[in-house]
N, C-alpha and C positions, 0 to 999 in steps of 0.2 A: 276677187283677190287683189292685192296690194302689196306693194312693197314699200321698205324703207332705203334707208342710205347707204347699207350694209350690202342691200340685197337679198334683204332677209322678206319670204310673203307668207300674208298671215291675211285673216278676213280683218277689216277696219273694224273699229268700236267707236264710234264719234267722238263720245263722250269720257273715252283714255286720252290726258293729253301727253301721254308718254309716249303713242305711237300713232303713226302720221302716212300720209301718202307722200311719196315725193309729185316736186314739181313737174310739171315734164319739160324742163329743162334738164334734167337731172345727170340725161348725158355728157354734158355739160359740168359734172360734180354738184350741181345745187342740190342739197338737202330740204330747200324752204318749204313746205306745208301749203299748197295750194291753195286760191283762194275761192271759193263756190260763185258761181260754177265756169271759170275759165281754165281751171286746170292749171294755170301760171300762178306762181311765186308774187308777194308785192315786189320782190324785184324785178323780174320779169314782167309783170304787166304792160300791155301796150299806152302809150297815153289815152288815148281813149277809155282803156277799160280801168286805168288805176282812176282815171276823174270818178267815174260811174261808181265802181267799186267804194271810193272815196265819200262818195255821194249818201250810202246806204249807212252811212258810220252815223250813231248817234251817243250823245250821252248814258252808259252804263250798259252798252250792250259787251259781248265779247271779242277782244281783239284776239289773231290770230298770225304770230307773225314765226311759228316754230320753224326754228334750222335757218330761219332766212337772210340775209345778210340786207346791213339796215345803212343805207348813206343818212347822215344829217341834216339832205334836204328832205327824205322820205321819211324819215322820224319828225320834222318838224308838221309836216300836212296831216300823218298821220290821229297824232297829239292833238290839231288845231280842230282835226272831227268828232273829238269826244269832249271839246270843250263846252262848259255851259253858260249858262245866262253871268256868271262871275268869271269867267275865263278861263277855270281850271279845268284841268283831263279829267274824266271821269269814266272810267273802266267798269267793263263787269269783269268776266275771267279772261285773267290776264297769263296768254300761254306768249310767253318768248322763251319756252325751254330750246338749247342752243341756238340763240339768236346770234347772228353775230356784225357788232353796232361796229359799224365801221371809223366812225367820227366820234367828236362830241356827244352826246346827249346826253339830256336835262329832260328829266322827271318833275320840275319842282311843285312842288302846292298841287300834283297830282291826285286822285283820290280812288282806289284803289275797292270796290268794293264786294268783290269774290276771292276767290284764291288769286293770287297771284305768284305764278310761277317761271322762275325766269334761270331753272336748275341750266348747268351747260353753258351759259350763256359767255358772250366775248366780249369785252367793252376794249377798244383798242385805243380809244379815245377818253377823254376823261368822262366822266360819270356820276353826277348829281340825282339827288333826291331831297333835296332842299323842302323841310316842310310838307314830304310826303304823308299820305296818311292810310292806311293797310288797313281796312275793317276785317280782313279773314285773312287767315293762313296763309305768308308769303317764304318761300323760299328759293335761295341762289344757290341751293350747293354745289358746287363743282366749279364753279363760275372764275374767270379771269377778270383782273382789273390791270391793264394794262398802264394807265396814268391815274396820277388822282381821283379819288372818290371818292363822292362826301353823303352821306344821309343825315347832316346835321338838321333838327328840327323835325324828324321825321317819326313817324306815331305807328305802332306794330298793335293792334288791339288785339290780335291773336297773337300766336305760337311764330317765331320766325326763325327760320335756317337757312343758316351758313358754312355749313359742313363742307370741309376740304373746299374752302375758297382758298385762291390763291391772288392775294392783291401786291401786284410787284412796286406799286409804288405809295403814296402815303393814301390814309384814309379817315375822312373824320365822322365819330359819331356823335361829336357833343350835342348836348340837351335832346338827344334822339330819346322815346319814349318808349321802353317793351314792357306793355301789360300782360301780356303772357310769358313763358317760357320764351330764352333764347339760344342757339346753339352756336357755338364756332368750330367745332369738335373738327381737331385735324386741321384747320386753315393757317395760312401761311401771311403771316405780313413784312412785306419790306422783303430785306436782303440785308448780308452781312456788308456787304459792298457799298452800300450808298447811304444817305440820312434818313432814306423813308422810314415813316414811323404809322401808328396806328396812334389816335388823340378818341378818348372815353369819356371827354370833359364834360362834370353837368350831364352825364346818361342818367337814368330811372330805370333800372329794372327790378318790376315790380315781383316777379316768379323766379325762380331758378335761374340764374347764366352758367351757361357750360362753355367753359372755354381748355377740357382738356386734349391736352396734347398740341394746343396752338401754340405755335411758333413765331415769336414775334421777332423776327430778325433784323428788322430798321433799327437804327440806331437810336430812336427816341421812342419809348412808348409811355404815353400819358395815359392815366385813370384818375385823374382830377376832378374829386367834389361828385363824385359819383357816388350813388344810393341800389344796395344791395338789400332791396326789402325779402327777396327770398330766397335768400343767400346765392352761392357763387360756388363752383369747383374748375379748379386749375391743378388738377391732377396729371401729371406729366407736362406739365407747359414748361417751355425754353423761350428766355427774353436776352435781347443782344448786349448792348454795350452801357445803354443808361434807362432805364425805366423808373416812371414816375407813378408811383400809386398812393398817392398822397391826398390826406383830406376827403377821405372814403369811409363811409359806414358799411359795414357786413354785421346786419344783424341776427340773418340766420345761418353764419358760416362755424361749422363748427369743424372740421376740416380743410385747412389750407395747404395743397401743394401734392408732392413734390412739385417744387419747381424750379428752375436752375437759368440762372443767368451768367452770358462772359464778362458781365461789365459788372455793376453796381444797381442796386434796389431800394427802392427810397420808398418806405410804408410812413413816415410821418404824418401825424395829425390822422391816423387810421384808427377808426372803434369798433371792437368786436365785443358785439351784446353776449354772446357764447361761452365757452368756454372751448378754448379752441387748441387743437393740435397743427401745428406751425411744420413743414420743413423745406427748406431749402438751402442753396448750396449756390454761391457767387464770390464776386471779389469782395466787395464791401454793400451791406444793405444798412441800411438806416431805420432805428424805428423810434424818431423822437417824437414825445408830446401824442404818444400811443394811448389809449383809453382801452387795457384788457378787460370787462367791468369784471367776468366772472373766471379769467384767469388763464395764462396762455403756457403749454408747454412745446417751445420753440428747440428743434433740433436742427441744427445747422453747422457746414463743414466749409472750412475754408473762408471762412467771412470775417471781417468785421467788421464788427457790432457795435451801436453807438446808441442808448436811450434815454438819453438826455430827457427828464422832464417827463417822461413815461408813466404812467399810474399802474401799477399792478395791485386791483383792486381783491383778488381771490390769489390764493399760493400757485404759484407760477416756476416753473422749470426752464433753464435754457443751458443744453442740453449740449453737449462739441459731438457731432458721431464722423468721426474720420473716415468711416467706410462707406459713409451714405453716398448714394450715386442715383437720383431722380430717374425714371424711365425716362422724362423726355431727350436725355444724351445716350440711350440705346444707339448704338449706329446701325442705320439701314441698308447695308450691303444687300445690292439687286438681285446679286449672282452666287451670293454666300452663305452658309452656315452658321449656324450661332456657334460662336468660339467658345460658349460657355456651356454647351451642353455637349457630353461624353458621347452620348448616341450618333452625333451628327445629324440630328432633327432639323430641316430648318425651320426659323423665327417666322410664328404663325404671322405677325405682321409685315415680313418679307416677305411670305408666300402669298398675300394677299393680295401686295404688289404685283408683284411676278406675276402673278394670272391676270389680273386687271390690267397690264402689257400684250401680255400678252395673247387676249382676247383684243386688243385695240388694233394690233401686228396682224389677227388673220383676220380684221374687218377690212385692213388697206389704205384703212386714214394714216396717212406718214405723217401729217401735219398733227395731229391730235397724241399720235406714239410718241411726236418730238418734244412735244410742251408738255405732257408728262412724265415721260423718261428723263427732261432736263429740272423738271418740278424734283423727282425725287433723288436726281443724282444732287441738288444745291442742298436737301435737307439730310442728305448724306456726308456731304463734304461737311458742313455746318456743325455735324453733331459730331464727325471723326475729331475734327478739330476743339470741339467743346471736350468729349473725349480727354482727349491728349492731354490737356489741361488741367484736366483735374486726376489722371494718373500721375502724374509729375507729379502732383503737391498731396498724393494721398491720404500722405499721413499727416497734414497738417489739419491743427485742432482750429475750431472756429476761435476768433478773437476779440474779446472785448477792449473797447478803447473809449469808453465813455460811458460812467453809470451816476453822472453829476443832476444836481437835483430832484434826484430821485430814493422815495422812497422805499426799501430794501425788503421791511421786515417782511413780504410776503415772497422774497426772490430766492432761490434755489439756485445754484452755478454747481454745473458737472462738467468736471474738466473741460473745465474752460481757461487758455488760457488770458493771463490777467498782467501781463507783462507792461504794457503801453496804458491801461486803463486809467483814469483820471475818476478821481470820489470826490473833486470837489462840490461842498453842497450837498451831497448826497449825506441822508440821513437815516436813523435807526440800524447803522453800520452795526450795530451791536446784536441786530436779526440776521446778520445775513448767511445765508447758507452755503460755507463750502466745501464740496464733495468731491472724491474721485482725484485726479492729479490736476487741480485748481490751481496755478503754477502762476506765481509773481515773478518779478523784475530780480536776476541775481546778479548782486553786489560786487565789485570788483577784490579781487584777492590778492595776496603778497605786500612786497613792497615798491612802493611805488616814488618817482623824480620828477616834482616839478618846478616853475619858476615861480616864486614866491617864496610864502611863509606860512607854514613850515617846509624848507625843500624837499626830506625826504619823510614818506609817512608809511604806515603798512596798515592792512586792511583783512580781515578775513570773511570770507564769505558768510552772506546771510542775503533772505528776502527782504525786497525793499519794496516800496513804490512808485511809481513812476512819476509823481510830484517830488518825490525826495531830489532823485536824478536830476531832474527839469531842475531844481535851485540847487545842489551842490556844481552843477552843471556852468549855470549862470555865475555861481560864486567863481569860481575855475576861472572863467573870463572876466571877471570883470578885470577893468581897465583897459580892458584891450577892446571888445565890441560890445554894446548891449543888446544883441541877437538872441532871438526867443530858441532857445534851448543851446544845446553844444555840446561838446565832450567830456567827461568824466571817469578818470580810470579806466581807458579803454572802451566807456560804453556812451554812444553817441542816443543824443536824444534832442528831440523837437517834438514837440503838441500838433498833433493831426488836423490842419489849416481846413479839410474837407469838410469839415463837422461845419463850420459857419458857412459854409457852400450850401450846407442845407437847412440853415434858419437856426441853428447853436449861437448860443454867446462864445465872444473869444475865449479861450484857453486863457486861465490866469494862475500865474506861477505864486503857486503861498508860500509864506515866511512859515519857519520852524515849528511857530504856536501853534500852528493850525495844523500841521501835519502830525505835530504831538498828540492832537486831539483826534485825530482820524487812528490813529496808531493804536491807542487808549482803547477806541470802539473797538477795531477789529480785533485786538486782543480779546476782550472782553465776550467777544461772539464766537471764539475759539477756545475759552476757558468755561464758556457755560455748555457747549458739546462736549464737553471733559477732554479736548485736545490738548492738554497742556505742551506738548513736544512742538504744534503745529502754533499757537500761541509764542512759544519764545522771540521769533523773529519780528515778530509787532511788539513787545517790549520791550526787547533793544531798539528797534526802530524809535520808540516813543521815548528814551530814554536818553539815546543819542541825538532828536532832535530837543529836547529840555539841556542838554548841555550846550547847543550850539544859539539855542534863543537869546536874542538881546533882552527880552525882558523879564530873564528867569535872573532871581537876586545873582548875587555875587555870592554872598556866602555857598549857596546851592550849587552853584556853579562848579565849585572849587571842591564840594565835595562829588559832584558825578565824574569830574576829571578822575577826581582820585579813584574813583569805583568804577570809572572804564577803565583806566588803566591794571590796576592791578587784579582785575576780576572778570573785566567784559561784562561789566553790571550782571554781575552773579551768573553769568552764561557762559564765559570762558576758562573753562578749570587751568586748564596749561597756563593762563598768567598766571593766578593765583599762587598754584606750584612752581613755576620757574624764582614767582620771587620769594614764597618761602625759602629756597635752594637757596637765592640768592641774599637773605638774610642770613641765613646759618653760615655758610662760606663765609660774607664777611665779617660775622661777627668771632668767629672762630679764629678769622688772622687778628682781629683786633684784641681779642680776648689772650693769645698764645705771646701777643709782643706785647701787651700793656693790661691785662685783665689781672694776673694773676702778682703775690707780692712776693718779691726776690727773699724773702725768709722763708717762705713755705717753701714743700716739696715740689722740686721740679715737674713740669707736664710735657707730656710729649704734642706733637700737634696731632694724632689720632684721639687721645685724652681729650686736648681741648674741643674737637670735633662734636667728640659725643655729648659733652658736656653741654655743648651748642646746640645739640641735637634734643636732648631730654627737656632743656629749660624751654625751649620754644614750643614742646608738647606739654608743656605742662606736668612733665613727670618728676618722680623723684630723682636727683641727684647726689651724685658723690657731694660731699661736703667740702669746700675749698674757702681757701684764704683768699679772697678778692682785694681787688684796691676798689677806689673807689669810683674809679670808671668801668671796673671790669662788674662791677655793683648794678654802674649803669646799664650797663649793656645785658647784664642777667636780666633788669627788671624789662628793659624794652624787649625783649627774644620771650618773655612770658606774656606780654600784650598782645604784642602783633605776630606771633608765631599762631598759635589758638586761631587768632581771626583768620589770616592767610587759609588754615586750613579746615577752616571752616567755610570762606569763602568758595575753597574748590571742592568741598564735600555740597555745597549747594549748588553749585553750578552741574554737579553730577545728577544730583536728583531731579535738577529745573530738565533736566534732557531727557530724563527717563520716565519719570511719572507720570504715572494714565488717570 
């Protein structure tokens, strides 16, 4: 019989390297795994017996270092006994489960050729693998990285796990190789507190990567030029403040997310061979110079959105869902109930916790209850706070701010909205799809004071653009700054500077011709849905910018003046009508003191009213002795009467008709 660290006794199995004899130092608290046949720990060993012991080490046999606590000069002798005729370590089965490396150590250009398991394990010191190379099944899961750790250049030919690591400070895996499957499921990177990041630069993985439910809380996390040949899930995952997943192929990812980040997401230059289901939920993500080949339906809250240059090569949905809420911001209260269940059940992955404590509470390791109770009260605090954040903003809808050079006709937009968004460049506007409460830029209303010419003007509400804005904006100021955006009517506007933070051309404010052309399309893509009611406001918009163009003729000019004004280019009935009213009025004082001839019978002014009233409907009239101005003014109240009110009988139709 045997014991472990627990004090738990069971018959040994040699050949389990899950469970161990202790040292007989143990009294002592050493856990280390004995070494044959001294009974003592490599820490423990006398000098004498660590030479000896030292002695028997060859290239590719088994090292044995479980539980044991490792100094940097006893890692480096260690290492220097498995090295071969080229200088590298050369391992058989490699047991450091709960090792715990007191220092430095470097792994590098080691070669690894049985299992390698190093679950439990403590690196307190930083932690290379530089060049590593894994021919069998290697896993750390549980394991701490207390300082940097890098397995750049390191080669998995099997299956590798890293389930519930916790690496508190940065960690790099670039050009790292996984030809098998990989796992991170549950692991913790960085902290919301400092810059650590996790860096994917140049990784290969050739099978499956699981990385759900990881936490990547550094401030930086890269996935650069990384190769997902068999695809990737990031279901439940939560990323901090800036994360970079950019210049990434997932070609067998037909599933992305949830996933939810406090900062911003940057997928540019990302290609998905699939056809993929998208969602997640951040400040601002990015996804220019995207390659969907077979077509993405992206649901996302609180974001936006910028796809500048994007291909949506198959029909593609992007999607605003206000209530989406990622499992990875679940908050995991140690001591609590799920708020959201009536029963008072608790949350199966709070109980899972809780016993997993509390099984660590009656083994008596304090130090081991400490580093995980404090592991899960940070990814506690982390998601209360991720939480919080996105209860505040609930009901806001994702946002697009950028669909410039880009082609459309296979784009779908469900409420989404479109307030800030820039079409510059973007083409086949006349496909584009929009659904649900799709919601532009609203116009400023009433009457409005400024300094210039014209000083006072009035306005009524309609959807606009937000290039419109951006140039009547600039128009507003000139003279005074030439500052990229500015105020207009109340509504302040600037082009989103972040977008060339992430490889965008500048924001470029177009002249009237070009906005009239963009107006044109989207009308046109809202009059072939048979929206006609939803269409009006981009035919004013296109209408209104053709009056304001310098290179729309003069004569043209002169006639949109006149047909905003008294019409709202056929969309505003109430002018139409008001100036009817206000033809008849005056032609009726001019008709009552000068229309009629002082030998006829006298009129009263209700008489000349109506008289004013019939001729301008084009009906029949009493018969009257006119002069020859009151002639005139019969023949103009039969011209432009008819039109006026024909004007405002179209402006009622353009409003109603389906």
């Amino acid at each position: 019989m045997a014991g472990d660290a627990s004090g738990n006794t069971y018959d040994i199995d040699p050949s389990d390297p899950y469970r161990w004899k202790s040292c007989n130092k143990e009294v002592d608290g050493c856990t280390g795994a004995p070494v044959s046949p001294y009974g003592d720990c490599w820490e423990h060993l006398s000098s004498a017996d660590l030479i000896e012991a030292l002695g028997r080490l060859r290239p590719g046999v088994r090292v044995d270092v479980r539980g044991t606590r490792l100094s940097s000069t006893l890692m480096e002798r260690l290492i220097r006994s498995f090295q071969d005729d080229d200088g590298k370590g050369v391992f058989g089965e490699a047991w450091f489960l709960g090792a715990d490396f007191v220092d430095d150590v470097a792994f590098d250009d080691c070669v690894f050729r049985e299992v390698a398991l190093f679950d439990s394990a403590r690196f307190r010191g930083e932690a290379t693998f530089l060049g590593a190379k894994f021919e069998r099944p290697a896993s750390f899961s549980r394991s701490v990285f207390h300082e940097a750790s890098s397995f750049a250049g390191a080669t998995f030919d099997e299956h590798a796990y890293f389930h519930e690591c916790l690496f508190h400070s940065k960690v790099f895996f670039t050009s790292t190789n996984f030809e098998k499957g990989v796992s991170f499921l549950d692991s913790i990177f960085g902290d919301l507190q400092s810059y650590s990041g996790a860096a994917f630069m140049f990784t290969h993985f050739h099978t499956l990567a699981n990385f759900d439910r990881a936490r990547f809380f550094g401030y930086n996390t890269v996935f650069m030029f990384a190769e997902f040949d068999g695809g990737a899930t990031f279901q439940g995952t939560a990323f901090g403040f800036k994360s970079l997943i950019s210049s990434t192929s997932f070609p067998g990812t037909e599933h992305f997310g949830p996933v939810f980040a406090l900062g911003s997401l940057d997928f540019s230059d990302v290609t998905f061979s699939e056809p993929v289901r998208f969602e997640a939920a951040a400040s601002s993500m990015t996804l220019m110079r995207c390659n969907f080949e077979q077509g993405i339906s992206l649901r996302a809250r609180r974001c936006n959105l910028a796809f500048d240059r994007t291909t949506f090569a198959r029909p593609s949905a992007v999607i605003s869902s206000p209530r989406f809420l990622p499992d990875a911001v679940v908050p995991l209260r140690l001591d609590a109930t799920d708020e959201h269940n009536d029963d008072e059940t608790p949350d199966p992955d709070r109980k899972r916790r809780n016993e997993e404590l509390s099984q660590i509470f009656m083994q008596g390791d304090r130090s081991a209850y400490k580093e995980r109770h404090n592991k899960y009260a940070k990814i506690e605090e982390a998601c209360e706070e991720a939480l919080t954040t996105l209860h505040r903003q609930r009901d806001e809808r994702a946002r697009l701010v950028s669909l410039r050079d880009v082609d459309v006709s296979n784009l779908e937009l469900v409420d989404i909205d479109l307030q800030r968004c820039l079409f510059d460049g973007a083409y086949h506007l006349d496909q584009l799809g929009l659904q649900g409460n799709s919601s532009f830029l609203d116009g400023p209303k009433g009457v409005h004071f400024k300094w210039g010419w014209p000083p006072i003007w009035w306005s009524t509400r309609r959807k606009l653009l937000a290039e419109e804005a951006w140039w009547r904006a600039y128009r507003e100021m000139r003279g005074e700054t030439d500052a990229r955006g500015g105020k207009w009517g109340g509504i302040e506007f600037s082009p989103p500077d972040w977008i060339i933070e992430h490889g965008g051309r500048s924001p470029e404010r177009l002249e009237p011709s070009r906005l009239a052309a963009m107006y044109r399309t989207l009308r046109k893509a809202q009059e072939d849905r048979k929206n006609e009611p939803g269409a009006a406001d981009f035919y004013y918009g296109e209408m209104e910018m053709r009056r304001c163009s310098e290179v729309t003729p003069l004569g043209e000019r002169l006639i949109l003046i006149a047909y905003w004004l008294f019409a709202g280019y056929g969309l505003r009935g109430t002018r139409a009508l008001l100036a009817l009213l206000l033809v008849i009025s005056v032609s009726s004082v001019l008709l009552y003191n000068y229309g009629f001839l002082m030998s006829g019978r006298s009129y009263s002014l209700v008489d000349t009213v109506v008289y004013a009233l019939a001729s301008s409907v084009a009906l029949p009239a009493n018969a009257a002795q006119l002069s020859t101005f009151g002639e005139l003014l019969r023949i103009l109240l039969r011209l432009v009467g008819p039109l006026l009110l024909g004007l405002f009988l179209l402006s009622v139709r353009n409003r109603i008709k389906r």
